[in-house]
PATORLO-838960 format. One record per residue (C-alpha): z negated, x negated, y. Coordinates in pm, 1 decimal, m for minus. Layout:
<atoms>
+----------+----------+----------+
!       c3 !       c1 !       c2 !
+----------+----------+----------+
!        Z !        X !        Y !
...
+----------+----------+----------+
</atoms>
This chain:
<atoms>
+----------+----------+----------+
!       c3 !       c1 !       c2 !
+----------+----------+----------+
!  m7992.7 !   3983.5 !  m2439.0 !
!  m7824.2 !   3809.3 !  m2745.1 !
!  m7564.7 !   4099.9 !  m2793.2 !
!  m7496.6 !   4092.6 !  m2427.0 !
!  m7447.2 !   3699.6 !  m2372.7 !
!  m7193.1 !   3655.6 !  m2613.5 !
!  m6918.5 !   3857.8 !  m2515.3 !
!  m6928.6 !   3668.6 !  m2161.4 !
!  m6915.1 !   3341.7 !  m2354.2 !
!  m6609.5 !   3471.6 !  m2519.9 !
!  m6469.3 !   3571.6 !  m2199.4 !
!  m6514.1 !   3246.0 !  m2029.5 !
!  m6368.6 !   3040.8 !  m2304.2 !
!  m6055.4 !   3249.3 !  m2274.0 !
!  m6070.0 !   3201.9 !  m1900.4 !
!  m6096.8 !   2875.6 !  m1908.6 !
!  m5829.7 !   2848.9 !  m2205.8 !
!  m5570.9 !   3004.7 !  m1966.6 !
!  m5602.7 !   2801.7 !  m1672.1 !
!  m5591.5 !   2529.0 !  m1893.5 !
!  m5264.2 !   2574.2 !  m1956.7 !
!  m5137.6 !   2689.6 !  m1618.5 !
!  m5243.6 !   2387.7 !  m1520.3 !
!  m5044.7 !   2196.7 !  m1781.5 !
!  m4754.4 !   2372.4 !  m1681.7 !
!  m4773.8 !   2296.0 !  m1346.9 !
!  m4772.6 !   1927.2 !  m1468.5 !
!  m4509.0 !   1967.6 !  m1664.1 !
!  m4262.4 !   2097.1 !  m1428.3 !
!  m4386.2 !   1863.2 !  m1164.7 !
!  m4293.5 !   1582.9 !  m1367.3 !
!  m3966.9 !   1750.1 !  m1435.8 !
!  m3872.9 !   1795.5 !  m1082.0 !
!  m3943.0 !   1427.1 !   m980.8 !
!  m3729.9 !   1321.2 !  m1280.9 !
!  m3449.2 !   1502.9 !  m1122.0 !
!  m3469.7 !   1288.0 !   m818.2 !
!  m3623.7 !    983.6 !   m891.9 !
!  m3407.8 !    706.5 !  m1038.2 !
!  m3469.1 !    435.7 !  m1312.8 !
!  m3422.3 !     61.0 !  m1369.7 !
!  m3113.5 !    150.0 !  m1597.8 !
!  m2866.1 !    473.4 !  m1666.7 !
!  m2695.6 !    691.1 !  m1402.2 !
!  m2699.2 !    959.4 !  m1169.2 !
!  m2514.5 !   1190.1 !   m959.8 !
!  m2383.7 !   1121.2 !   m618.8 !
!  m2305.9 !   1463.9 !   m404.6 !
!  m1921.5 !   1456.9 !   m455.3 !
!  m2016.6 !   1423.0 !   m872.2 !
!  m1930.9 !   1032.2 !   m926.0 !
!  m2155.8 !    866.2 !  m1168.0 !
!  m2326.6 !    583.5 !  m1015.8 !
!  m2571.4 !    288.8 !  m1158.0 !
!  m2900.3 !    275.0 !  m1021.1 !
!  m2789.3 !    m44.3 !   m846.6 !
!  m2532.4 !    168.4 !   m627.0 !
!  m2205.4 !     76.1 !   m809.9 !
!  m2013.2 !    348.9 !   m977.7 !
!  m1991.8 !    388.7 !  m1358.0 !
!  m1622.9 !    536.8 !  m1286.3 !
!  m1314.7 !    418.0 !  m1135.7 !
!  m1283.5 !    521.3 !   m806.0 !
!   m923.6 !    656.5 !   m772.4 !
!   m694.3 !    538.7 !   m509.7 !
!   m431.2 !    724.3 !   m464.2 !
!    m85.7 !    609.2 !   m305.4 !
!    286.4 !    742.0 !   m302.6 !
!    527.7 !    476.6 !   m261.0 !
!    633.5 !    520.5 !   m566.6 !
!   1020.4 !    333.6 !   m658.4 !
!   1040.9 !      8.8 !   m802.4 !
!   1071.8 !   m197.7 !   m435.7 !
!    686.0 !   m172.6 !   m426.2 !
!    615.6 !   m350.2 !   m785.6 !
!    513.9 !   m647.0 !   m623.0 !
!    281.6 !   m456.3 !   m336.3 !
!    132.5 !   m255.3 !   m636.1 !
!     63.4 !   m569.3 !   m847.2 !
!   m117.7 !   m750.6 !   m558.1 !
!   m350.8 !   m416.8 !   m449.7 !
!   m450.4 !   m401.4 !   m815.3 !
!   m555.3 !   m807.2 !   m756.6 !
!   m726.8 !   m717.2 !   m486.6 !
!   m917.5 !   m436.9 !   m633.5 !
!   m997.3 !   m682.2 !   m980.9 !
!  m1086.1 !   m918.7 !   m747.3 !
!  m1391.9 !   m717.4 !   m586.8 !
!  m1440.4 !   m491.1 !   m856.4 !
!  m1770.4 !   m711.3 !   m927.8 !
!  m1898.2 !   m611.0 !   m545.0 !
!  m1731.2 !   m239.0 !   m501.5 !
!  m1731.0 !   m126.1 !   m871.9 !
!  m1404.6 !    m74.2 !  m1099.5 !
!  m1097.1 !     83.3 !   m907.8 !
!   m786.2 !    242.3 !  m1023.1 !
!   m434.6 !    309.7 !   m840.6 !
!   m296.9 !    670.8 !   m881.5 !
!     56.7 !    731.0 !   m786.2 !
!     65.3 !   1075.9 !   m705.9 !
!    312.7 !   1320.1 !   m844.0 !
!    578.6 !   1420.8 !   m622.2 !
!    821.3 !   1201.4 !   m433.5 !
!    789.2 !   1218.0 !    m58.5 !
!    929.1 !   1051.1 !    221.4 !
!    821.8 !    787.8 !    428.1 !
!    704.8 !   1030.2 !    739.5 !
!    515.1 !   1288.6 !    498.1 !
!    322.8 !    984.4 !    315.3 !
!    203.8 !    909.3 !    632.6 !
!     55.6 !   1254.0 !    730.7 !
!   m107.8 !   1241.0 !    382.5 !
!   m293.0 !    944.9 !    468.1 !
!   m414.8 !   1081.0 !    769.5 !
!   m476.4 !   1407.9 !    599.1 !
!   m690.5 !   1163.2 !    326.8 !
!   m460.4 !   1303.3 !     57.1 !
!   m359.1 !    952.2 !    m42.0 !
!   m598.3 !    682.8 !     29.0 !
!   m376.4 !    341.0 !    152.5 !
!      8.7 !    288.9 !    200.6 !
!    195.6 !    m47.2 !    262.9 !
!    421.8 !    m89.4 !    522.8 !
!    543.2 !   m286.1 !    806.6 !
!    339.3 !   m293.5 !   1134.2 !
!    401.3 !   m107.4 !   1475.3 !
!    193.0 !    m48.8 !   1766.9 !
!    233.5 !    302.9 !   1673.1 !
!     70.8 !    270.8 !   1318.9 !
!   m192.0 !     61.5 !   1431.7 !
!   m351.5 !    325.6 !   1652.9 !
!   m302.2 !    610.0 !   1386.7 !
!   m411.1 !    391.8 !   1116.6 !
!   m655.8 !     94.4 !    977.8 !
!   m493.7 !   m161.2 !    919.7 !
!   m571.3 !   m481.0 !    684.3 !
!   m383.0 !   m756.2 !    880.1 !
!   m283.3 !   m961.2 !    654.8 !
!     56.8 !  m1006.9 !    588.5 !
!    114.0 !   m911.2 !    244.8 !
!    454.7 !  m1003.3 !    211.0 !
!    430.4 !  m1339.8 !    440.7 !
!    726.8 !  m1247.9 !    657.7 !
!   1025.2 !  m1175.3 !    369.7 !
!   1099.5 !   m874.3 !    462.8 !
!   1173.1 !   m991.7 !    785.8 !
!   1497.7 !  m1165.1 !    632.7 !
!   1792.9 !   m922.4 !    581.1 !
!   2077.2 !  m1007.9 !    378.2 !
!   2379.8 !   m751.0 !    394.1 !
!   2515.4 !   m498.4 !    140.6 !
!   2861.5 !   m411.9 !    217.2 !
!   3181.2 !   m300.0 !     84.0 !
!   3382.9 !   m540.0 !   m151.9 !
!   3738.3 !   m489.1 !     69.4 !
!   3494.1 !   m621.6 !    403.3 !
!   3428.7 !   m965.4 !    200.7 !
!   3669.4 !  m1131.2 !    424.1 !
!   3571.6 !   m933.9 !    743.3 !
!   3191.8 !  m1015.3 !    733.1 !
!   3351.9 !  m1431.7 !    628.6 !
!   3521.5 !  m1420.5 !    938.6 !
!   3264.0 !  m1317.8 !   1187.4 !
!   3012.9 !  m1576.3 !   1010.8 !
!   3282.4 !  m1917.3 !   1058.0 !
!   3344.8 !  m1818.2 !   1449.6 !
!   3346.9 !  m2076.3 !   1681.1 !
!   3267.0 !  m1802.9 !   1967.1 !
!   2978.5 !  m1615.2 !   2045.2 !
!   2935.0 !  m1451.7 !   1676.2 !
!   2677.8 !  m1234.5 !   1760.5 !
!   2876.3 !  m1049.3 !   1971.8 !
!   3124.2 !   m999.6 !   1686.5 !
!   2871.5 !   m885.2 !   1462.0 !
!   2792.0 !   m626.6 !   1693.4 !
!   3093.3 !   m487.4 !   1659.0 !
!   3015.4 !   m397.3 !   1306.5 !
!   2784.3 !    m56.6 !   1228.2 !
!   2479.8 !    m57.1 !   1040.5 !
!   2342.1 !    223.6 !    816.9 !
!   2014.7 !    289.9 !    822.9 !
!   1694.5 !    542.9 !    762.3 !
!   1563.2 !    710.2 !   1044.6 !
!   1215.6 !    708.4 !    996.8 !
!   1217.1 !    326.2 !    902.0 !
!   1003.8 !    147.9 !   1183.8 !
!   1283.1 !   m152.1 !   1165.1 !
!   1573.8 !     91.7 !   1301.8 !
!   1390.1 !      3.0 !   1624.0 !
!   1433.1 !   m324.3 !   1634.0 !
!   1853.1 !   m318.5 !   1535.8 !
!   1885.0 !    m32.9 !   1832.9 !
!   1654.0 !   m271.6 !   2074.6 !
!   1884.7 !   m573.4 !   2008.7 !
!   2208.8 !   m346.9 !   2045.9 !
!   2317.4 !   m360.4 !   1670.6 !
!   2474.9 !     10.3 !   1643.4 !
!   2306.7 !    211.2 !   1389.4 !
!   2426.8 !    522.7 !   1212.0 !
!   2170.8 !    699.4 !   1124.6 !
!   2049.1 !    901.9 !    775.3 !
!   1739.5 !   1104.9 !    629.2 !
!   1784.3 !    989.3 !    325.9 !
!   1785.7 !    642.2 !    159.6 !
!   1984.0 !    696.8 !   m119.6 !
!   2225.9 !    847.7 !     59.0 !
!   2308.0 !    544.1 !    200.7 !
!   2479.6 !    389.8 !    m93.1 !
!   2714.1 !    666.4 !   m122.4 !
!   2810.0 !    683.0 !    244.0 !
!   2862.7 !    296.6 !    195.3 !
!   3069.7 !    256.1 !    m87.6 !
!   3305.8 !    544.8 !    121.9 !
!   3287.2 !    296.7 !    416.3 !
!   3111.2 !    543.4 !    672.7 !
!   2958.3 !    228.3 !    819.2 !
!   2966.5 !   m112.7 !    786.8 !
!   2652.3 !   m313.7 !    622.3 !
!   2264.5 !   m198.2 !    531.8 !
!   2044.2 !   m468.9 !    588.8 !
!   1846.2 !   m526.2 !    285.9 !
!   1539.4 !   m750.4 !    233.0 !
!   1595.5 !  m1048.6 !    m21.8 !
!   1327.3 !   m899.5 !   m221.8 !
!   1545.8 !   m551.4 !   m211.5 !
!   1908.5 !   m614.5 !   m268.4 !
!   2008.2 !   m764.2 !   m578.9 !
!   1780.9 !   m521.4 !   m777.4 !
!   1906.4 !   m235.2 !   m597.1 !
!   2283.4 !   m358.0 !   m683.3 !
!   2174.0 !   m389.0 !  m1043.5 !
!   2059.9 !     16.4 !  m1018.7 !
!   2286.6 !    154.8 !   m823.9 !
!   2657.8 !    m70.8 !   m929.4 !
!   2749.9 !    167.4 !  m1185.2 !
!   2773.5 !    476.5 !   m958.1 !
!   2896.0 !    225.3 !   m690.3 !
!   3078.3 !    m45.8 !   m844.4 !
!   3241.9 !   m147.0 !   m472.7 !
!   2903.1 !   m285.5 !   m324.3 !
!   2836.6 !   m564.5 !   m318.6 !
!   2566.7 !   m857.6 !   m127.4 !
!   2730.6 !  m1029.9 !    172.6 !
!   2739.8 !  m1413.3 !    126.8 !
!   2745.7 !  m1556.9 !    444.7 !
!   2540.4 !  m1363.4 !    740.7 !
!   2148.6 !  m1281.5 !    729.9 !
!   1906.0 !  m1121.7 !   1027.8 !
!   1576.1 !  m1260.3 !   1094.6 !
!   1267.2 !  m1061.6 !   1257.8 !
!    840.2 !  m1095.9 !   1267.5 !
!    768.3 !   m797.4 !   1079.8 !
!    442.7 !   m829.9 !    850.2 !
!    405.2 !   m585.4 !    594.7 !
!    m26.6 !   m453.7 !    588.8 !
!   m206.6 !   m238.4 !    401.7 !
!   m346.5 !     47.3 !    606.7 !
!   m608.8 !    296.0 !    530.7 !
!   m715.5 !    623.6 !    699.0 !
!   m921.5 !    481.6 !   1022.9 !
!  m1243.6 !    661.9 !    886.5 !
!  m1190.9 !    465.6 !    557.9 !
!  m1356.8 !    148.7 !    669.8 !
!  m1527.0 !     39.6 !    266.1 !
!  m1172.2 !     37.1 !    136.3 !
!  m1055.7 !   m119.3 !    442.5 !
!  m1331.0 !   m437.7 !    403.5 !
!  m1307.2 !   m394.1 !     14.2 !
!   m868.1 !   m490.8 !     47.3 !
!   m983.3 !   m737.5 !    320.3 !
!  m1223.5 !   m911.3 !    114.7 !
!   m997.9 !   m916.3 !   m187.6 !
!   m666.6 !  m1063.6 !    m57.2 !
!   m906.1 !  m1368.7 !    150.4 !
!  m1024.2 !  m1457.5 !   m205.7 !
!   m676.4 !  m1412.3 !   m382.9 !
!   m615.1 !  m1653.4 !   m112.9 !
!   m856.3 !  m1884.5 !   m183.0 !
!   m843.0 !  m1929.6 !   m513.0 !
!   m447.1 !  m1942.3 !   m509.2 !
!   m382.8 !  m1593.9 !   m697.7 !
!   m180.2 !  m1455.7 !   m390.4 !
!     43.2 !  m1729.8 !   m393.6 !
!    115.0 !  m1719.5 !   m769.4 !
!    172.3 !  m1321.6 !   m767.5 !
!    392.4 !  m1369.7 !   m493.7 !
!    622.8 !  m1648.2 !   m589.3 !
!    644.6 !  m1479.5 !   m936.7 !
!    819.9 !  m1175.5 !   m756.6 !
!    998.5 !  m1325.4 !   m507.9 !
!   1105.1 !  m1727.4 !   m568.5 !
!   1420.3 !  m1634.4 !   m776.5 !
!   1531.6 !  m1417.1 !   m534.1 !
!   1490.1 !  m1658.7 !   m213.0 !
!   1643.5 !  m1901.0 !   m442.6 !
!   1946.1 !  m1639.6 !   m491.6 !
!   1942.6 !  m1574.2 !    m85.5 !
!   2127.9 !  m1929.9 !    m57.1 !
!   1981.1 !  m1932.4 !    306.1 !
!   2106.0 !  m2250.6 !    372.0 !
!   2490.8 !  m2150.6 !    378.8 !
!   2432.1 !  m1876.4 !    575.2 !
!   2453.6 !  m1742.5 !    951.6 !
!   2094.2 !  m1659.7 !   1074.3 !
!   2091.5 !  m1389.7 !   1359.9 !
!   1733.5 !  m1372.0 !   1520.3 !
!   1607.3 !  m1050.5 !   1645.0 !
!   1341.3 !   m974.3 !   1864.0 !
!   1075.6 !   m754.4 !   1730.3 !
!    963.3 !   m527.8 !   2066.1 !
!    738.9 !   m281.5 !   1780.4 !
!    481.3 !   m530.8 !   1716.9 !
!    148.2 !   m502.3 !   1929.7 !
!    118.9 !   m795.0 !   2154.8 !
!   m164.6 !   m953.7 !   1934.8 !
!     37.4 !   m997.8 !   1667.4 !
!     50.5 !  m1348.1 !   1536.8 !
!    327.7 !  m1572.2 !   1345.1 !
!    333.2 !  m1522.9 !    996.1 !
!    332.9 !  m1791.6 !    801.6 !
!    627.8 !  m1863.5 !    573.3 !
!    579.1 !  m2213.0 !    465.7 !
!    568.1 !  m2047.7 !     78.0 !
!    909.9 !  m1949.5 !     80.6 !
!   1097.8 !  m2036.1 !    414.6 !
!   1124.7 !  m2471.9 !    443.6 !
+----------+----------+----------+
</atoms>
């Protein structure tokens, strides 16, 4: 009985050694699989599209906003989204603007935003772009580029003088006079619609070549445009030069706008410019680019043409100018 007990001792400690450790294993691996999924207090995991996120929801990474207006007329538009994004970086997590590579025109920056290629784009409002697009309506650049001053050829000086100091209907003069102008700008509208004649390009740097050969008459420049773009362009075109004594006035608020599915970025800019607002940041970023230049616009001795504005959906309201325009 002795010889025959023993081996079945043997047998059931090894038995019970085994499942031992399939059971241990099975607690092991257990414990790793709920590690995988289960976050804690502190350190970072994966979201689906691989973004590293806190456990409190706010990402350890930029996120990467992507834009292509690219040229040195959006400095001040760039300056104040980066504001906006320092401004609610505390609530949305750190952001970071991307330019992206190639230049493309206004029309194919468009499609890319509703293709979600590039994630926000600043321009002027239209009817048009506010069904296609989200837009953030405030006006960003508080009605300036609403006020055109005139880039014309030196030997019109007297020309543009003349129409300016008549005692007649002066408007009607000016209307004699031809306009140059991109085609896919949402202001060439509003010249056509108040019977300004227009001749039309694809291309805006074309425009200063077909200008200093006098293929048309004037391009209307913002105040916040013209004098740098005579300082970049008067070597090639030493001829142009900014009109003293006329200026056109329209509404036209510049927005931000956003793919319509892109509502976080859409509350996040929202959010930022009413506290850049508040807290007078807006203002200061906004004088700094533009109160030389108004200053440079001598308004006062000029001949202000108003121009209705037929592009603007009906719920548009006044902008403000009281920072610039007294």
């Amino acid at each position: 009985m002795t010889s025959r007990s023993k081996p079945l001792k043997r047998f059931a400690t090894i038995a019970l050694t085994i499942a031992s450790w399939s059971s241990l294993a099975n607690d092991i691996a257990s414990e790793s699989n709920e590690s995988a999924v289960t976050p804690v207090e502190t350190g970072t995991v994966q979201v689906s599209h691989g973004q590293a996120v806190s456990s409190f929801g706010l990402s350890t990474e930029p996120q990467v906003v992507k834009y292509y207006q690219l040229d040195s007329r959006f400095n001040y538009r760039i300056a104040l989204l980066n504001l906006v994004l320092e401004k609610t970086a505390a609530k949305y997590g750190t952001a970071k603007l991307e330019p992206i590579e190639q230049v493309v025109t206004q029309s194919r920056g468009l499609v890319m935003l509703q293709d979600n290629e590039i994630d926000v784009v600043f321009l002027a409002t239209t009817k048009q772009r506010e069904q296609a697009f989200l837009a953030v309506k405030i006006p960003i650049m508080r009605g300036i580029l609403g006020l055109r001053v005139l880039l014309i050829h030196r030997d019109n000086i007297d020309r543009f003088a003349s129409v300016a100091g008549s005692t007649a209907d002066s408007f009607e003069q000016f209307k004699q006079l031809e306009a140059g102008f991109v085609f896919h700008w949402a202001d060439l509208a509003i010249l056509e619609s108040n019977q300004i004649p227009v001749q039309k390009q694809p291309n805006y740097e074309n425009l200063f070549a077909m200008l200093s050969a006098k293929r048309f008459d004037y391009f209307p420049r913002g105040v916040n445009e013209v004098w740098r773009e005579i300082a970049e362009y008067s070597k090639a075109y030493p001829d142009l030069v900014v009109d003293k004594y006329i200026a056109l006035q329209y509404e036209y608020p510049v927005y931000f706008f956003v793919n319509k599915n892109n509502t976080t970025l859409a509350k996040r800019i929202e959010e930022g410019l009413n506290r850049a607002l508040a807290d007078g940041s807006f203002k200061q970023l906004f004088l700094k680019h533009h109160k030389g230049l108004i200053k440079q616009a001598q308004l006062p001795q000029r001949k202000l043409f108003h121009l209705a504005n037929p592009t603007l959906p009906a719920s548009t309201p006044e902008i403000d100018k009281s920072w610039w325009l007294h």
